[in-house]
MDAnalysis code that builds the backbone (N, CA, C; Angstrom):
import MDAnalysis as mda
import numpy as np

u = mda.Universe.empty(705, n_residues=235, atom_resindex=np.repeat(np.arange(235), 3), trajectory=True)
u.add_TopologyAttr("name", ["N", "CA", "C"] * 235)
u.add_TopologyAttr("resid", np.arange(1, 236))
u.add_TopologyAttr("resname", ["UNK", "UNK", "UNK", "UNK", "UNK", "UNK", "UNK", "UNK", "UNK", "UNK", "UNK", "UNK", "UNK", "UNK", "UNK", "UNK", "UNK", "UNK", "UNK", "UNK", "UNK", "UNK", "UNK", "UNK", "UNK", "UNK", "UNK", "UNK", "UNK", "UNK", "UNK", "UNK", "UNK", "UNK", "UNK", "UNK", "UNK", "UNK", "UNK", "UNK", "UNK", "UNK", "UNK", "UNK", "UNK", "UNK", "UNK", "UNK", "UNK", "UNK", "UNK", "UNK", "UNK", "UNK", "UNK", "UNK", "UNK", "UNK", "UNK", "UNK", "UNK", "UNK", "UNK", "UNK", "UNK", "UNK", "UNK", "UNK", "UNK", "UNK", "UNK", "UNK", "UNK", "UNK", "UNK", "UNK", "UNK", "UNK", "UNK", "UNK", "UNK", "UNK", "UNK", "UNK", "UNK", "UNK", "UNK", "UNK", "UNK", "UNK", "UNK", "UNK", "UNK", "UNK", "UNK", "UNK", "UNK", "UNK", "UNK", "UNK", "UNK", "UNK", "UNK", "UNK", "UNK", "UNK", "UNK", "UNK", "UNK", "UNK", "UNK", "UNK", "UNK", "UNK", "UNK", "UNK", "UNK", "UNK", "UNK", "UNK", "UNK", "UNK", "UNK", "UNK", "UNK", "UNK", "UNK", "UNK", "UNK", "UNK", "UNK", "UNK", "UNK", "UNK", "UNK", "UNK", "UNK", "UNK", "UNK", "UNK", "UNK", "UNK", "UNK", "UNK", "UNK", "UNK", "UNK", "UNK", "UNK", "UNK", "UNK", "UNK", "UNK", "UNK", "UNK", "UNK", "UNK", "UNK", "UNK", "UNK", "UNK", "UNK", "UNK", "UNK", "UNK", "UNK", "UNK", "UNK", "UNK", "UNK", "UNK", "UNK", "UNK", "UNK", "UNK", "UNK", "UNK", "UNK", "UNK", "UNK", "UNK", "UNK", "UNK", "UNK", "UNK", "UNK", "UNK", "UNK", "UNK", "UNK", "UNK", "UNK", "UNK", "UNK", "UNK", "UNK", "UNK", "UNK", "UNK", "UNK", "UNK", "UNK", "UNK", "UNK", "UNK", "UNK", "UNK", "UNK", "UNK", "UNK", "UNK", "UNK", "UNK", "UNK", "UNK", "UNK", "UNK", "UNK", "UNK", "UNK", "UNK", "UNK", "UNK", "UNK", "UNK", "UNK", "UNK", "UNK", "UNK", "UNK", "UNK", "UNK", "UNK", "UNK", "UNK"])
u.atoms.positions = np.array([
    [16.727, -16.170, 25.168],
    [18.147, -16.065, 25.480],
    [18.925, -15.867, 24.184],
    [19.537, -14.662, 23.716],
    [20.176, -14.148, 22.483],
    [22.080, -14.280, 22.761],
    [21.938, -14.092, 24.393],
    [24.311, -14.030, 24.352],
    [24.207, -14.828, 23.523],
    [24.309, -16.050, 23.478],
    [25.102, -16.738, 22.625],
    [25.473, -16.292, 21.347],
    [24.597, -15.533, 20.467],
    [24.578, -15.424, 19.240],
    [26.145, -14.219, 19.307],
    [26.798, -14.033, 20.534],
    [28.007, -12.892, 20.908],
    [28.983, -13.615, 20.990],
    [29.089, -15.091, 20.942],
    [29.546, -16.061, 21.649],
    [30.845, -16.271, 19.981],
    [32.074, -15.990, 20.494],
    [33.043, -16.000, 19.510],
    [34.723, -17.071, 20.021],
    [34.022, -17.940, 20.810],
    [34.859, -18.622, 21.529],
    [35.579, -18.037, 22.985],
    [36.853, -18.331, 23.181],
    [37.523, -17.667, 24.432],
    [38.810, -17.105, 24.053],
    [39.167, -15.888, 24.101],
    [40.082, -15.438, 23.161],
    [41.903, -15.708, 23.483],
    [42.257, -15.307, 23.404],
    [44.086, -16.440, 23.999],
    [44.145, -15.376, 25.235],
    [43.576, -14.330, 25.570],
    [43.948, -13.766, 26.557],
    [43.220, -14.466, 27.774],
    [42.324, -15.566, 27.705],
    [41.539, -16.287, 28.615],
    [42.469, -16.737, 29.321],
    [42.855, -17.966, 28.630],
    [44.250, -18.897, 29.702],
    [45.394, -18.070, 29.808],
    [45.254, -17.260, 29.363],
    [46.856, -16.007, 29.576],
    [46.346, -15.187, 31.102],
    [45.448, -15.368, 31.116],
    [45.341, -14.511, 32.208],
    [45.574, -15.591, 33.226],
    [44.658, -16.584, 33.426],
    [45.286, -17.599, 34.676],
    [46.414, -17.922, 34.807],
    [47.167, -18.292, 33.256],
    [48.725, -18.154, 33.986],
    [49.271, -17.458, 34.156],
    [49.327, -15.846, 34.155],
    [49.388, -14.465, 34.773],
    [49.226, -14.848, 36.244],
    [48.037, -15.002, 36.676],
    [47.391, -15.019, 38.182],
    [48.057, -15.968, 38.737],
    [48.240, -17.179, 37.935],
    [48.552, -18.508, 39.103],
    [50.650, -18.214, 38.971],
    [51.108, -16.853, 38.640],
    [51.975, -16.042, 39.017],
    [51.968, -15.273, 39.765],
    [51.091, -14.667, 40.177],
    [50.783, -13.700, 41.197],
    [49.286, -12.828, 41.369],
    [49.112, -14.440, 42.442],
    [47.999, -14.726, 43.103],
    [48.078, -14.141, 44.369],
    [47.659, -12.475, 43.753],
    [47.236, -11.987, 45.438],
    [45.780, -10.511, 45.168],
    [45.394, -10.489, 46.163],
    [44.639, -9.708, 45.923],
    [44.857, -8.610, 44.896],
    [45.695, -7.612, 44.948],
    [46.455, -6.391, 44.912],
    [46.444, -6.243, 43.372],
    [46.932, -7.932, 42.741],
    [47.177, -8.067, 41.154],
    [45.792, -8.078, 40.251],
    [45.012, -9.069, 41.500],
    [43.869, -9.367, 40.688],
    [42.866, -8.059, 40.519],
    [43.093, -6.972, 41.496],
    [42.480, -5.835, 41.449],
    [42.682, -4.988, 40.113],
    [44.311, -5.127, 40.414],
    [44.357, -4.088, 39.293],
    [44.391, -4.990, 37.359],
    [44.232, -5.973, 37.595],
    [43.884, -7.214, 36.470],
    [41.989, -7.565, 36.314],
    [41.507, -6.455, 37.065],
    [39.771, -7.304, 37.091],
    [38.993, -6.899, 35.650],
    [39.740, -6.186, 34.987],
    [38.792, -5.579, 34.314],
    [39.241, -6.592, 33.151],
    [40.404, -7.132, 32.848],
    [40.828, -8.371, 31.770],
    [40.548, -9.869, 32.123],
    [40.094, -9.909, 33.220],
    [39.168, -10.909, 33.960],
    [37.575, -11.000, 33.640],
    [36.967, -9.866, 33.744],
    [36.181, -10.097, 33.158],
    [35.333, -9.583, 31.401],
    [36.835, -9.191, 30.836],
    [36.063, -9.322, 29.371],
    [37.286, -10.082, 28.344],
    [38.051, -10.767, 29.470],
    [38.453, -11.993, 28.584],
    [38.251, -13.286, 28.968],
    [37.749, -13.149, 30.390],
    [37.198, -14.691, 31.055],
    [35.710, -14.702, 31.218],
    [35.271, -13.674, 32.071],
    [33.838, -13.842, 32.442],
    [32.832, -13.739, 31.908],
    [33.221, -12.535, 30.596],
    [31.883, -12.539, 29.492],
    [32.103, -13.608, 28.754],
    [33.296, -13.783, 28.066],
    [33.408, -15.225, 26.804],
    [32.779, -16.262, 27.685],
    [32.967, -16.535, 29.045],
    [32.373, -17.823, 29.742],
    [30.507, -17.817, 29.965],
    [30.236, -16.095, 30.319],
    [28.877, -16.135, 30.117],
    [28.007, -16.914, 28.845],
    [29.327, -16.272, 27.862],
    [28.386, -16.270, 26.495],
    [28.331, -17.911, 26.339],
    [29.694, -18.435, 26.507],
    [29.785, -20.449, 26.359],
    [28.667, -20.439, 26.773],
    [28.311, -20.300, 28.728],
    [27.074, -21.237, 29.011],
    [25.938, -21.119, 28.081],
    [25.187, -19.750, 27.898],
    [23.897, -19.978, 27.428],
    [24.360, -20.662, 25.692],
    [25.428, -20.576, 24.886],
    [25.892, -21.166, 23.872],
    [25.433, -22.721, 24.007],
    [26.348, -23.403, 24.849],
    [26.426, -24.696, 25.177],
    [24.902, -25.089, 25.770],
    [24.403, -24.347, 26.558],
    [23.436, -24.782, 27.057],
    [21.794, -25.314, 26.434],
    [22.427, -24.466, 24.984],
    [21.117, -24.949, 24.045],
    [21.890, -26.038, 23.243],
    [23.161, -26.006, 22.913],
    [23.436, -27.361, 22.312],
    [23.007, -28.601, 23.174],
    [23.620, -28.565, 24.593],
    [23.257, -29.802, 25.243],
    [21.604, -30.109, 25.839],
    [20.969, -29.204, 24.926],
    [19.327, -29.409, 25.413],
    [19.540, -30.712, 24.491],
    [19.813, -30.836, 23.092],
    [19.472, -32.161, 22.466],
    [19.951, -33.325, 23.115],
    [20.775, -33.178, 24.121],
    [21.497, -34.791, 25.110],
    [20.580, -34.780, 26.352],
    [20.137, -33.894, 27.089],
    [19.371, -33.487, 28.661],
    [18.063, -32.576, 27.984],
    [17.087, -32.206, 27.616],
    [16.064, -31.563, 27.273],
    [15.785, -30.415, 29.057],
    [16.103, -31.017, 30.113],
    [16.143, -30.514, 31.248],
    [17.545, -29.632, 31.754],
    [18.264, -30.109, 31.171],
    [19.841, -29.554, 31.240],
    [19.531, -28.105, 31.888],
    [20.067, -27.747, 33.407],
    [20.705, -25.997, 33.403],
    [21.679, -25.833, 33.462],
    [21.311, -24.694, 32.422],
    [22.448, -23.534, 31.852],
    [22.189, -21.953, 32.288],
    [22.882, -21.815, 33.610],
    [22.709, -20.647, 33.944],
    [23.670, -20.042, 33.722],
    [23.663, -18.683, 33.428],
    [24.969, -18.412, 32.956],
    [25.211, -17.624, 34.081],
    [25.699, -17.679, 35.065],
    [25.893, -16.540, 36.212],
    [26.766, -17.240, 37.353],
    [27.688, -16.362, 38.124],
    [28.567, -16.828, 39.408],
    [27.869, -17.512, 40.165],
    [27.846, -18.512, 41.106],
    [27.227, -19.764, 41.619],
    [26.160, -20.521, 40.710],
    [25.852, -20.287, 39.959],
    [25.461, -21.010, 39.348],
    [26.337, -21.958, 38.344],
    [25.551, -21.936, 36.727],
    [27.178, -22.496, 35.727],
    [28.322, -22.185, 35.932],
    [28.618, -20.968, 36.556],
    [30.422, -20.529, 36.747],
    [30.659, -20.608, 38.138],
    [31.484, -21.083, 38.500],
    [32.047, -21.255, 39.920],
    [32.920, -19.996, 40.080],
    [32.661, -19.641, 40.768],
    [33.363, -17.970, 41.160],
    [35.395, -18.270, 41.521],
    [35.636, -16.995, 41.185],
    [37.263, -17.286, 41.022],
    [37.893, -17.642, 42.706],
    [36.896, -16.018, 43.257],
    [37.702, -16.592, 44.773],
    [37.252, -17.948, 45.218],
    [38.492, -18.004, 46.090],
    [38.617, -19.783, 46.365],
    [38.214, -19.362, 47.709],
    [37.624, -20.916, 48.857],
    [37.362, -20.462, 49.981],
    [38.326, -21.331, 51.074],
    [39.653, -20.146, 51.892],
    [40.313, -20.411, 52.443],
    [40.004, -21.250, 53.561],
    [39.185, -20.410, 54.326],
    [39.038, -20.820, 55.362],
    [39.485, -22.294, 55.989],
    [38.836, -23.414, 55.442],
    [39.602, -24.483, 55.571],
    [40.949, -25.488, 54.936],
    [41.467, -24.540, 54.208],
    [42.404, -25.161, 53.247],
    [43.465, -24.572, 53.710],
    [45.040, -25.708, 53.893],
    [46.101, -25.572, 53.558],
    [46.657, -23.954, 53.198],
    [45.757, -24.099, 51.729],
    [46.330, -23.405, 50.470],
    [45.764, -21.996, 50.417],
    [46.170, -20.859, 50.738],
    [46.072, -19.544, 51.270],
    [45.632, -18.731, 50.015],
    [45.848, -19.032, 48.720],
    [45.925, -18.558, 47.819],
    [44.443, -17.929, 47.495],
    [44.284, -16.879, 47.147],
    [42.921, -15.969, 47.481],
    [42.179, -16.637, 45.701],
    [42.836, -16.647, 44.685],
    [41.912, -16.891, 44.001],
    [42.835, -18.793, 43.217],
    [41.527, -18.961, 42.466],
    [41.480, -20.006, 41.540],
    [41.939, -19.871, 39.975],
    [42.804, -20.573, 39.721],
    [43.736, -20.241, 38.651],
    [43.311, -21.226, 37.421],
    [41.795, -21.101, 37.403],
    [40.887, -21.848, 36.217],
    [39.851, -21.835, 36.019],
    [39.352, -22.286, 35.151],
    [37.885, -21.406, 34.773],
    [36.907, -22.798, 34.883],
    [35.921, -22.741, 35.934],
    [34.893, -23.830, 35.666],
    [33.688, -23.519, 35.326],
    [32.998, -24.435, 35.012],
    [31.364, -24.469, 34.248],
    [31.037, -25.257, 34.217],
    [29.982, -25.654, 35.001],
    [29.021, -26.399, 35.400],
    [27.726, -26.661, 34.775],
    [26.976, -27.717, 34.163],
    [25.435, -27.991, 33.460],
    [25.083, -28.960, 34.323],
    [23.860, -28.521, 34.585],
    [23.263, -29.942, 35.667],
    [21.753, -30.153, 35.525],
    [21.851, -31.510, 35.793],
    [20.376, -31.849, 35.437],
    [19.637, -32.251, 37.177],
    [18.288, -32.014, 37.223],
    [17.808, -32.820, 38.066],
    [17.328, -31.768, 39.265],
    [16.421, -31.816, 40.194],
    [15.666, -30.603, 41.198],
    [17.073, -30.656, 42.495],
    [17.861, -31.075, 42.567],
    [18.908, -31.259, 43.584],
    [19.570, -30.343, 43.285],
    [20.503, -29.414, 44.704],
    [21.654, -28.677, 44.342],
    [22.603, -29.307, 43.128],
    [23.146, -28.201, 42.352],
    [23.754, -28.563, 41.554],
    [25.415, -29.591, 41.595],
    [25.634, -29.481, 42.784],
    [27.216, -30.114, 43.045],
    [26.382, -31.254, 43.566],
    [25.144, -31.530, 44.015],
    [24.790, -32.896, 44.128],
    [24.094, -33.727, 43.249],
    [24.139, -33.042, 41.730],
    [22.997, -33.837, 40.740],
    [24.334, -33.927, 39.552],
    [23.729, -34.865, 38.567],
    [24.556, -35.084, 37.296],
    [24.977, -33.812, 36.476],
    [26.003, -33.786, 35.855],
    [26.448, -32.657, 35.170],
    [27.628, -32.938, 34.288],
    [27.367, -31.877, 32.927],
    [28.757, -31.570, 32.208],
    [29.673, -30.942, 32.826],
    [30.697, -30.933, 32.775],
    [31.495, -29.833, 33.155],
    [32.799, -29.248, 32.528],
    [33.242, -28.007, 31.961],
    [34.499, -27.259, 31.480],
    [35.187, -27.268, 32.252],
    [36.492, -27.538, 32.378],
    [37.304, -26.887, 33.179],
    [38.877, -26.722, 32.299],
    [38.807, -25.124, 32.321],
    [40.094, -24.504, 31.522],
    [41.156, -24.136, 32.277],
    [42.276, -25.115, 32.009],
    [43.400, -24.373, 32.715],
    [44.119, -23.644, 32.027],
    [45.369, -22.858, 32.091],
    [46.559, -22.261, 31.223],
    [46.997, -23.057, 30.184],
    [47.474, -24.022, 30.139],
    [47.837, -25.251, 29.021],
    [46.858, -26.238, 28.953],
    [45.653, -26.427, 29.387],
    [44.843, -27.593, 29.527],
    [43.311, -27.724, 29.615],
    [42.483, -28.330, 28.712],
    [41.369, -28.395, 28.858],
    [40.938, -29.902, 29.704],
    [39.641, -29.887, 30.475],
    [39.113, -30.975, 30.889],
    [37.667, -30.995, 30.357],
    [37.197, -31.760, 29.732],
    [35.713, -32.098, 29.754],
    [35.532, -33.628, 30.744],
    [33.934, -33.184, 31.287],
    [34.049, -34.253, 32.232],
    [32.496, -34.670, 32.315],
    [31.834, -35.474, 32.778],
    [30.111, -35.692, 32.868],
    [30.596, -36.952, 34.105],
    [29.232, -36.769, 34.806],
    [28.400, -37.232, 35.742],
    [28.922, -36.621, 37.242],
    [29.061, -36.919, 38.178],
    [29.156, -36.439, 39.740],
    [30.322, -36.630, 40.508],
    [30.581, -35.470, 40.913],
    [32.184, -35.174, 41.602],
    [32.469, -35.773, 42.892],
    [30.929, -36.228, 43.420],
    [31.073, -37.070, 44.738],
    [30.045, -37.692, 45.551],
    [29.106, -38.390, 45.826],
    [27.900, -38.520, 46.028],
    [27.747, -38.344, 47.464],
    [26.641, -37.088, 47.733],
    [26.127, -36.978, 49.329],
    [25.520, -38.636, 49.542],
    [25.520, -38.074, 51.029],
    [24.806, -39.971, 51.433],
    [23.443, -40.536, 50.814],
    [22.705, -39.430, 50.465],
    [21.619, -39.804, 50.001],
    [21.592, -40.809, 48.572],
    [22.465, -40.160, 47.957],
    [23.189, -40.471, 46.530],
    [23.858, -41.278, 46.686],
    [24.497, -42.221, 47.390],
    [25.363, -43.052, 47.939],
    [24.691, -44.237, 47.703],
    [23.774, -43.886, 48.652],
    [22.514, -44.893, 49.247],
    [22.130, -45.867, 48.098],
    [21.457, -44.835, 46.727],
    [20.694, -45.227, 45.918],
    [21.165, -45.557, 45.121],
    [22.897, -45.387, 45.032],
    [23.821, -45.371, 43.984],
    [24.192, -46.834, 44.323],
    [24.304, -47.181, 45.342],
    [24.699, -48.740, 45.712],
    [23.502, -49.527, 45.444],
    [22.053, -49.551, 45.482],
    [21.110, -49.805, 45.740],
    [21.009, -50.025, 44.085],
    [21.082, -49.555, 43.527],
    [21.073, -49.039, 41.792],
    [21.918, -50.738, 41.207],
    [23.300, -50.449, 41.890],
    [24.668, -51.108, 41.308],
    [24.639, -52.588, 41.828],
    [23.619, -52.580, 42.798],
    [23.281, -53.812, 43.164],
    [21.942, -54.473, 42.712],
    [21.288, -54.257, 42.154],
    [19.946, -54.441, 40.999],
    [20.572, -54.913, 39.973],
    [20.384, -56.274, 39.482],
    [21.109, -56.602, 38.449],
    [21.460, -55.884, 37.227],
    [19.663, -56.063, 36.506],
    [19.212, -54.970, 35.730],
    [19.714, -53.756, 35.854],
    [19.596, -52.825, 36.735],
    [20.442, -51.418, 36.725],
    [21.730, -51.899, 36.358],
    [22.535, -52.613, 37.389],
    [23.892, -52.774, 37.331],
    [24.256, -53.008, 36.238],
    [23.784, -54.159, 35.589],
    [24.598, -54.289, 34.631],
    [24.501, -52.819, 33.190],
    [23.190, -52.248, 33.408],
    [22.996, -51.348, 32.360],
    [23.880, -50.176, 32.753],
    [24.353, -50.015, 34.176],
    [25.565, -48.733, 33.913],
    [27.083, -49.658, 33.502],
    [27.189, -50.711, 33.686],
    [28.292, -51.241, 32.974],
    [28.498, -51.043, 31.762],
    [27.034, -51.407, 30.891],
    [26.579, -51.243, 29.404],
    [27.167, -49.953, 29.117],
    [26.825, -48.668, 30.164],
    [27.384, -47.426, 29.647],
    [28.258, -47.102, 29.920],
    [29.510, -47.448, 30.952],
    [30.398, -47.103, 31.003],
    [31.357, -47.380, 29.698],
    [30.909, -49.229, 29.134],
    [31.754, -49.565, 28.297],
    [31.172, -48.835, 26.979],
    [30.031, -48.270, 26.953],
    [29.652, -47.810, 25.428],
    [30.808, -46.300, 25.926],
    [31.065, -45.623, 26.787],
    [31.490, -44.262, 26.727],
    [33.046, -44.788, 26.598],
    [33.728, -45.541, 27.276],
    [35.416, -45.943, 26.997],
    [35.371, -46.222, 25.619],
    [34.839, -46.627, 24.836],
    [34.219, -46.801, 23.758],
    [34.525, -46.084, 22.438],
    [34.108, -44.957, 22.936],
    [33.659, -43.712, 21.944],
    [35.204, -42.992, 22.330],
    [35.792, -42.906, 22.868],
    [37.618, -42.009, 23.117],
    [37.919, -42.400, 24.224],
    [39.062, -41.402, 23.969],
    [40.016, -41.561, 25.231],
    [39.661, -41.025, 26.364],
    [38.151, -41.832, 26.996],
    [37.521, -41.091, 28.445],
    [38.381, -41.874, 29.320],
    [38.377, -41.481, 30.534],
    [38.856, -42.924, 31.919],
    [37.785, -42.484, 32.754],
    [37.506, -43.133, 33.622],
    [36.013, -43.221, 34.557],
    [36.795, -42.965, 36.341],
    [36.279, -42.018, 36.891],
    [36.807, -41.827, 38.477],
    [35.627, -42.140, 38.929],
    [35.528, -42.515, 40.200],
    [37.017, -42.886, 40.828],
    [36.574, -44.219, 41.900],
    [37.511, -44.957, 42.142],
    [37.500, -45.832, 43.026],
    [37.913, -45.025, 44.090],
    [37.385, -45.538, 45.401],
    [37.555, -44.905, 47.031],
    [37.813, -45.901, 48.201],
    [36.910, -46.644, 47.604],
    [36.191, -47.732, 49.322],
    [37.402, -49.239, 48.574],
    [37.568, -49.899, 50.083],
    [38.611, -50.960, 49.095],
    [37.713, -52.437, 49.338],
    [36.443, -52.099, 50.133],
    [35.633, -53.256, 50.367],
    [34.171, -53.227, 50.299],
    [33.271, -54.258, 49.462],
    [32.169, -53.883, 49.035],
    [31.058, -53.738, 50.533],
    [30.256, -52.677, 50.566],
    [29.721, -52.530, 51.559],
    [28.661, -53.233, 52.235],
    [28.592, -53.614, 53.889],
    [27.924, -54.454, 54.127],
    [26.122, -54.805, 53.392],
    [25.781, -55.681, 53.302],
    [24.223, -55.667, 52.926],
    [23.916, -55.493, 51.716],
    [24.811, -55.464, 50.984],
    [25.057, -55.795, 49.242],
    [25.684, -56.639, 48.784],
    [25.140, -57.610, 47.595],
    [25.619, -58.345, 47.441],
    [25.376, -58.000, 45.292],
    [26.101, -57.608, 44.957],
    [26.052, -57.014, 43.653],
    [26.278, -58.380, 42.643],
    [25.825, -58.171, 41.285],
    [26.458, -59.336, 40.746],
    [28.164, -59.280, 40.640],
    [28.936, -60.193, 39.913],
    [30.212, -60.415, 40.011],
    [30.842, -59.478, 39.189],
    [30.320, -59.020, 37.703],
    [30.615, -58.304, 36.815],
    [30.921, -56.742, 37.385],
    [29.775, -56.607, 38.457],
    [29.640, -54.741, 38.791],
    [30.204, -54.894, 39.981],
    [30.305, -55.441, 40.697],
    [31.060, -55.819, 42.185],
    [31.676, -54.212, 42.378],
    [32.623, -54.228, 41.234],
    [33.878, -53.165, 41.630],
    [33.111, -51.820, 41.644],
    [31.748, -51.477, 40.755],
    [30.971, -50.258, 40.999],
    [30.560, -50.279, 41.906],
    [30.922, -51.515, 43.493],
    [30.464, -50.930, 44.709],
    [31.391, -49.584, 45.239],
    [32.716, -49.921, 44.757],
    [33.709, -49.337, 45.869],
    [34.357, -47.798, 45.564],
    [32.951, -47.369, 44.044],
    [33.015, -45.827, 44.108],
    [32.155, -45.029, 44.823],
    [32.718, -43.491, 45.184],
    [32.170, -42.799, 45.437],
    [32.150, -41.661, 45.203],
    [32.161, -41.710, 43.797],
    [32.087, -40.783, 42.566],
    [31.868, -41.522, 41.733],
    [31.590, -41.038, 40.091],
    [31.307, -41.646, 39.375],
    [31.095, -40.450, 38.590],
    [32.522, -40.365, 37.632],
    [32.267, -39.654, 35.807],
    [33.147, -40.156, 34.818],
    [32.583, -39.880, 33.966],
    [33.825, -40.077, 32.915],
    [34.478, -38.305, 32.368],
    [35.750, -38.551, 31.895],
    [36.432, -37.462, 31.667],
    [37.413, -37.652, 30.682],
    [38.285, -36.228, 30.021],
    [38.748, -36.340, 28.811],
    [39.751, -35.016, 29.016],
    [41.112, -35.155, 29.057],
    [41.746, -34.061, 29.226],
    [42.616, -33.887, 27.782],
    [43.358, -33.056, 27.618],
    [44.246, -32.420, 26.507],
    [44.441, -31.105, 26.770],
    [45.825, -31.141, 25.947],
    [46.144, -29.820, 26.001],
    [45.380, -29.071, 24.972],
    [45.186, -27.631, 24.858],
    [44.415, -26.636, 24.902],
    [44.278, -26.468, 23.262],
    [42.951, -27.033, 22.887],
    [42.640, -27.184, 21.035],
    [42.576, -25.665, 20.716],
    [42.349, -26.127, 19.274],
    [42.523, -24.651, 18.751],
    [41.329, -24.219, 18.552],
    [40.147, -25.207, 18.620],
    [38.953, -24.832, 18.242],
    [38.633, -23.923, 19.989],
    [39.168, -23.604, 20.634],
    [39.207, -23.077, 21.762],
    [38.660, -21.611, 21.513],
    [39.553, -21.297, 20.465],
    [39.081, -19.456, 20.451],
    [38.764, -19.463, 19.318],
    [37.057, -19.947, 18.768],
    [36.171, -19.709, 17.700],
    [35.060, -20.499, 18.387],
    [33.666, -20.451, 17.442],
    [32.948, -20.750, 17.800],
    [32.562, -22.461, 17.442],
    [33.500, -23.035, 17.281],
    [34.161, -24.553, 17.065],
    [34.271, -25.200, 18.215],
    [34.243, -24.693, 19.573],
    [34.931, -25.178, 20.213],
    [33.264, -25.754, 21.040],
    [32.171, -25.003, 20.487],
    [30.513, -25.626, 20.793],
    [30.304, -27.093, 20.589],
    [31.065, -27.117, 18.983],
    [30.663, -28.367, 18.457],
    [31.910, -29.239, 19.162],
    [32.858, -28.794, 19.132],
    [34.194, -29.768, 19.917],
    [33.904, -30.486, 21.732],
    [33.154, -29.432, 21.980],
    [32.452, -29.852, 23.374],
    [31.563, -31.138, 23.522],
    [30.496, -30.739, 22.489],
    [29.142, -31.810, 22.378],
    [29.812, -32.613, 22.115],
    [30.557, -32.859, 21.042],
    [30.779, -34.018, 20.942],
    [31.325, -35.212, 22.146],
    [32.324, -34.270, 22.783],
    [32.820, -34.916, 24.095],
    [31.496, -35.425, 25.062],
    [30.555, -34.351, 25.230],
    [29.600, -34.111, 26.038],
    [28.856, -35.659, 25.976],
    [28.672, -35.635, 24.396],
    [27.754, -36.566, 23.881],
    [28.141, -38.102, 23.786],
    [29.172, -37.944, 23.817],
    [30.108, -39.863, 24.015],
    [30.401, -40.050, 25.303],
    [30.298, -39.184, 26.327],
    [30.265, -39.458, 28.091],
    [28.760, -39.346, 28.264],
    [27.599, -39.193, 27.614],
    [26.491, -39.055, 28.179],
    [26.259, -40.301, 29.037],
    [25.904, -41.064, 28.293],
    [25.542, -42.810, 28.346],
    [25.545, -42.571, 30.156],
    [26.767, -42.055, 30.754],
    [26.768, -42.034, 32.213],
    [26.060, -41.322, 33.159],
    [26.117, -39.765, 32.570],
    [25.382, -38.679, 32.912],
    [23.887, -39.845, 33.155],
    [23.605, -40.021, 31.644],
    [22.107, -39.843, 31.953],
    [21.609, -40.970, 33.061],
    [22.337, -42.231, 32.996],
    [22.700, -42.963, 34.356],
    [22.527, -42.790, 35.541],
    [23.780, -41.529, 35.735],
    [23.231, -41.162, 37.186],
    [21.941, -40.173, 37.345],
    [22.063, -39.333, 36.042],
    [20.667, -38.540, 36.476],
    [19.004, -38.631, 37.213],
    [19.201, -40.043, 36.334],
    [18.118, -41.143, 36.680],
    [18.134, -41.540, 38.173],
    [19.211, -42.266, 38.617],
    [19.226, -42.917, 40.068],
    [19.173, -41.256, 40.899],
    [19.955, -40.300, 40.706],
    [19.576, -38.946, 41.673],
    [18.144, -38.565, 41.420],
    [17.316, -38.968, 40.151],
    [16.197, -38.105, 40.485],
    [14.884, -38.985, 41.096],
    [16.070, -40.343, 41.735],
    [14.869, -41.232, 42.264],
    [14.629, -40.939, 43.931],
    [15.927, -39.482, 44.422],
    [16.377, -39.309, 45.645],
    [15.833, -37.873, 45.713],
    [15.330, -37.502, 44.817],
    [14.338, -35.588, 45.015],
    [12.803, -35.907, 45.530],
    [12.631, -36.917, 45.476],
    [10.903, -37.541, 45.680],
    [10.230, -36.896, 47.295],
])
């Protein structure tokens, strides 16, 4: 795998274009806008994944980094069908790294997400299927486990300004009885840590590799957490 070595950051026309679009978000614009879509969003984002994807081999040795639409990049069109919100495309750029033999929106992961004024870095899982639920309570109720994702949550609050999502449930679930300390890691159903700011400068150079890991690498402690309890649910 050589993109990366093309890999020159994301150039200012990246977030210029989403806030272009999330102005006029309709088919018609984005047509005649596709071609600055994809060689100011979609190649610079190709080139990040396989970029990033060999940096974060030293945190995940298993880590994928695919660089392609459903895979690492979540595709722009949005899917109406059940939403409110009519709006044909997505007015931000995501990227996805995931570890573990499970679909990727159901296993641990880094994740980019670029808005117009705003970056997010984020690690571990956006929502746990039931299976993941299961083992995730099962995990948080094991002393030993429990208390060792406490260990990592507080080593990652730790290291910056992460905050941990999300609380859901407002009562610990029947047939668990957790110790007193992790109690409250019954009543998620999610579980990452994350790091927002407005939009660095190491953004458009190839700075913005090492500006990542680093984030990547002080939220691991969680990632690798859950990676573990999901890959006790691929068996």
């Amino acid at each position: 795998m050589t993109e990366w070595l093309d890999f020159n950051g994301f150039p200012p026309e990246c977030p210029q274009f989403y806030h272009d679009l999330s102005k006029n978000n309709s088919k018609a614009w984005f047509e005649q806008h596709k071609s600055d879509y994809e060689r100011y969003c979609l190649i610079p984002a190709k080139q990040f994944v396989a970029a990033m994807g060999l940096r974060l081999a030293a945190i995940s040795p298993q880590i994928k980094a695919i660089p392609q639409v459903n895979q690492s990049l979540f595709r722009i069109n949005r899917d109406t069908r059940f939403s409110r919100e009519k709006t044909p495309y997505k007015t931000h750029l995501g990227i996805l790294f995931w570890e573990g033999n499970r679909p990727r929106m159901e296993s641990s992961s880094f994740y980019f997400h670029l808005e117009p004024d705003q970056l997010m870095l984020a690690a571990g899982i956006k929502i746990f299927p039931k299976p993941i639920l299961d083992e995730y309570r099962r995990s948080v109720a094991d002393k030993k486990l429990g208390l060792s994702l406490l260990a990592a949550i507080s080593e990652v609050t730790g290291r910056g300004p992460y905050y941990i999502g999300d609380v859901h449930y407002k009562k610990i679930p029947k047939g668990y009885a957790p110790a007193p300390e992790t109690a409250g890691l019954m009543l998620h159903n999610t579980l990452y840590a994350a790091f927002e700011t407005a939009l660095p400068q190491e953004l458009h150079s190839t700075a913005i590799l090492d500006y990542c890991y680093a984030h990547f690498s002080a939220m691991a402690p969680i990632h690798k957490w859950l990676a573990a309890v999901i890959d006790r649910t691929s068996g």
